[in-house]
N, C-alpha and C positions, 0 to 999 in steps of 0.2 A: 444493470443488465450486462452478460457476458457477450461481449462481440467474438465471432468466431470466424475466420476466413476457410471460406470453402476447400477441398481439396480436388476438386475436380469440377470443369465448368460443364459438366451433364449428369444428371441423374437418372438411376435407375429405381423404379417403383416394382416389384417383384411379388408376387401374389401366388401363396399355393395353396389350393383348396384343398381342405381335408387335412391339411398338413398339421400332426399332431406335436404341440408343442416339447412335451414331457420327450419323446422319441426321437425329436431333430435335438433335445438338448443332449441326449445319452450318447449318439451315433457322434455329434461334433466334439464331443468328449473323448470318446474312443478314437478321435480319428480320422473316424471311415466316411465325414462329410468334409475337407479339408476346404474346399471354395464355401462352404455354406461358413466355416468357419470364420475366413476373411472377412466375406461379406458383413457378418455379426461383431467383430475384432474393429471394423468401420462406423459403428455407433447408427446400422442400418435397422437396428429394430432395438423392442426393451427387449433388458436383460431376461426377462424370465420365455421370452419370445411371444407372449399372449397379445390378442389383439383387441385390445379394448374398443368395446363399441355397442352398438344397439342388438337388440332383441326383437324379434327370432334369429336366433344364429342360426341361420338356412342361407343356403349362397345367393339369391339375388338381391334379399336386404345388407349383407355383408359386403360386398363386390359392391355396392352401391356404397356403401358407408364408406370405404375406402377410397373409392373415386369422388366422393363431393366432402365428408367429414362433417356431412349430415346424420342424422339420425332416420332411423324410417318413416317417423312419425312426418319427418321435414320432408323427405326426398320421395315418400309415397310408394316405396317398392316394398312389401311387406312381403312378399310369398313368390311361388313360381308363378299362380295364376292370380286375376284379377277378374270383378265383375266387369262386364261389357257396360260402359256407358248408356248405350241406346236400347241393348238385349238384356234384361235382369236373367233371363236363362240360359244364357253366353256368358263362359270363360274365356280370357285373353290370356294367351303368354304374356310376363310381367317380366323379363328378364329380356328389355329391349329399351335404349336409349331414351326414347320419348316418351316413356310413361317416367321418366324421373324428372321429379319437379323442383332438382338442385341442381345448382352449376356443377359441372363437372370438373376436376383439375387439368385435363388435358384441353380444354376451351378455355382456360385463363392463361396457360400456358401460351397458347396460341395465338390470343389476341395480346397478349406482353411482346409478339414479335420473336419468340421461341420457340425452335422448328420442334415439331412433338410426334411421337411414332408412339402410336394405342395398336399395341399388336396381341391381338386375342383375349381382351377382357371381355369379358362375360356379358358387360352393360352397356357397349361401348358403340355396338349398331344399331342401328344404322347411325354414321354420324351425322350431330344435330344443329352445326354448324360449317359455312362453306369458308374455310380458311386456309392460303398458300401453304401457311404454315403447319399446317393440321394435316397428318396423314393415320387412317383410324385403317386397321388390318382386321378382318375377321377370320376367324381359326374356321 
């Protein structure tokens, strides 16, 4: 196993929806993305920029995937709506913290004793834990 010493004691987790891989490679090629470029020069994402991960590639299973490194089958967020537990003729918005039934990275983060800023992810509220160290933002 390669050991590798960090280069910076905070990380940045960075998320763009819709963000088309083939198009941020051509633009940071060209130039015209010059910090996207750094960012990617830092071993922040794969090379081909794609985000491997679970199906349906729709953003609340994705945004989920990313935040626990669950799958959806695991973390139970599969779509934007959801059936109502109690009303089979009730949809619920699914694209809210407590319907995911994975750890999240920013609650382990948290409970490690590592101050943690959740500033506008998508799954991220209401937060689902009451930790100092935990500060969750919604956009």
């Amino acid at each position: 196993m390669v050991e590798r010493k960090a280069l910076a004691n905070k990380i940045l987790l960075l998320g763009i929806d819709g963000l088309d891989p083939r198009l941020t490679r051509k633009y940071v090629d060209q130039g015209i993305m010059p910090n996207t470029k750094k960012y990617i020069e830092r071993g922040a994402c794969r090379e081909d920029l794609v985000m491997l991960g679970g199906h349906p590639t729709v953003t609340p299973p994705m945004w989920t995937t990313l935040a626990t490194g669950a799958t959806p089958a695991t973390h139970g967020i599969t779509c934007f709506w959801n059936q109502d537990a109690l009303r089979l003729d009730h949809l619920v918005y699914n694209l809210y913290s407590v319907s995911c039934k994975a750890e999240q990275l920013w609650n382990v983060t948290a409970e490690a004793g590592i101050k943690t800023l959740v500033f506008h992810w998508p799954v991220a509220w209401p937060p689902t834990m009451d930790d100092p160290n935990l500060s969750v933002i919604d956009g």
